[in-house]
C-alpha positions in Angstrom: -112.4 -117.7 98.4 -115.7 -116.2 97.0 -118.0 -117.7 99.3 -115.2 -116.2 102.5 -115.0 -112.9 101.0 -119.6 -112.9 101.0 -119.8 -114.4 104.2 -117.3 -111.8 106.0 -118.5 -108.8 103.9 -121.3 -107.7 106.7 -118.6 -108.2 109.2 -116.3 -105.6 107.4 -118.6 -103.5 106.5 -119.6 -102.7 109.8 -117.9 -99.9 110.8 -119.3 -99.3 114.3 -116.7 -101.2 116.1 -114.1 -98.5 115.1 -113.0 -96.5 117.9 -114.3 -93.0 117.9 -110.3 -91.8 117.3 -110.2 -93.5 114.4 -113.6 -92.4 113.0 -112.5 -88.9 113.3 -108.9 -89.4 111.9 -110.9 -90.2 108.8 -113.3 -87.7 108.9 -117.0 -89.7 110.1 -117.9 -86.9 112.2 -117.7 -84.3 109.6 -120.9 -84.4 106.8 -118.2 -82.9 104.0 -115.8 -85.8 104.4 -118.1 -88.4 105.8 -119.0 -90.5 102.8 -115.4 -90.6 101.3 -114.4 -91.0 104.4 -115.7 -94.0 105.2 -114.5 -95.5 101.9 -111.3 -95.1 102.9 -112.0 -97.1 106.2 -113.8 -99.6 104.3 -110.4 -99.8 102.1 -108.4 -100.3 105.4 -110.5 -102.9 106.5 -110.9 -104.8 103.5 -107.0 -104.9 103.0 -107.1 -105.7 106.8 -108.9 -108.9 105.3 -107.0 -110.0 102.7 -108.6 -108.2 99.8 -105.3 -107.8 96.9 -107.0 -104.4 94.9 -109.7 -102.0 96.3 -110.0 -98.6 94.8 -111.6 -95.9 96.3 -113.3 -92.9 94.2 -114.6 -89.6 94.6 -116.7 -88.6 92.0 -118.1 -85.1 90.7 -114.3 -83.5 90.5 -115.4 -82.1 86.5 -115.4 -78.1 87.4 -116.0 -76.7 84.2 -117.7 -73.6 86.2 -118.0 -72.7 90.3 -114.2 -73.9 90.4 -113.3 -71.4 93.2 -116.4 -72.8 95.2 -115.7 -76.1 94.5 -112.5 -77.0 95.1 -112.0 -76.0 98.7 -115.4 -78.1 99.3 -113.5 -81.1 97.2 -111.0 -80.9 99.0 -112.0 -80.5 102.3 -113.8 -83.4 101.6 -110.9 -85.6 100.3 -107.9 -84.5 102.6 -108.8 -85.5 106.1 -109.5 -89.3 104.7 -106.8 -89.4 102.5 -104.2 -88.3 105.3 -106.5 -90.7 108.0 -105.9 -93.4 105.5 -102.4 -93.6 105.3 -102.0 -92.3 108.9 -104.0 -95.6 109.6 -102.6 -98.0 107.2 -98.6 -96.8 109.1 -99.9 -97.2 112.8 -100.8 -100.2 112.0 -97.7 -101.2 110.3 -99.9 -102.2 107.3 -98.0 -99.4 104.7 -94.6 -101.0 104.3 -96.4 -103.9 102.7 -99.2 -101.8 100.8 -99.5 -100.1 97.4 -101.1 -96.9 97.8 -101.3 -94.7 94.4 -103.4 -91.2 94.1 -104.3 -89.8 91.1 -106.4 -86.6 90.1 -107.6 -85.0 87.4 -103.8 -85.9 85.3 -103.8 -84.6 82.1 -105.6 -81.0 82.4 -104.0 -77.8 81.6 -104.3 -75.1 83.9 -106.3 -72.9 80.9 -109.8 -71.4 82.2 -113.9 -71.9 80.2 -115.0 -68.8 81.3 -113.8 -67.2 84.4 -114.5 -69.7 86.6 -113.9 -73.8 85.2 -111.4 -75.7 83.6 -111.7 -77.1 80.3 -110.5 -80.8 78.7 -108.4 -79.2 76.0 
């Protein structure tokens, strides 16, 4: 199984035989979404293969200031390959038999640092 899952890694990592559609249903085109984006292909494709548990992340979500400017660029960046994801994952009849769970920033209170961040409390 480990020496499969090396020797078809460059194969699934290789994203250029994905139809233009589908590289715009999960955001390639755009340079906001592009890099999540494509984790969430690469998340398709693995599963495609076999692969049990693949986690995708998004990291730098921590607004403790610029949280008006940030989030909209956050999520623009997260939506479209979110949504491309599971759009993906049904067409291709791949989401009745697929676990997907989402999870944000759970646990934060809605109370403001400053005028414009969120703090841990």
């Amino acid at each position: 199984l480990a020496f499969r899952m090396q020797k078809d890694l460059p194969k699934i990592m290789d994203v250029s035989s994905e139809s233009k559609e589908t590289q715009k249903l999960y955001g390639l085109e755009d340079r906001e979404s592009a890099s999540f984006g494509r984790q969430c292909l690469l998340a398709r494709r693995m599963v495609e293969a076999g692969v049990r548990f693949v986690e995708v992340t998004y990291g730098n979500w921590d607004q403790h200031r610029n949280l008006k400017a940030d989030i909209d660029r956050h999520a623009f960046a997260i939506d479209k390959p979110i949504a491309g994801l599971l759009a993906d994952l049904k067409r291709k009849g791949m989401l009745k038999d697929t676990l997907v769970v989402w999870c944000s920033e759970f646990g934060r209170t809605p109370y403001a640092q400053g005028d414009d961040g969120r703090d841990h409390n």
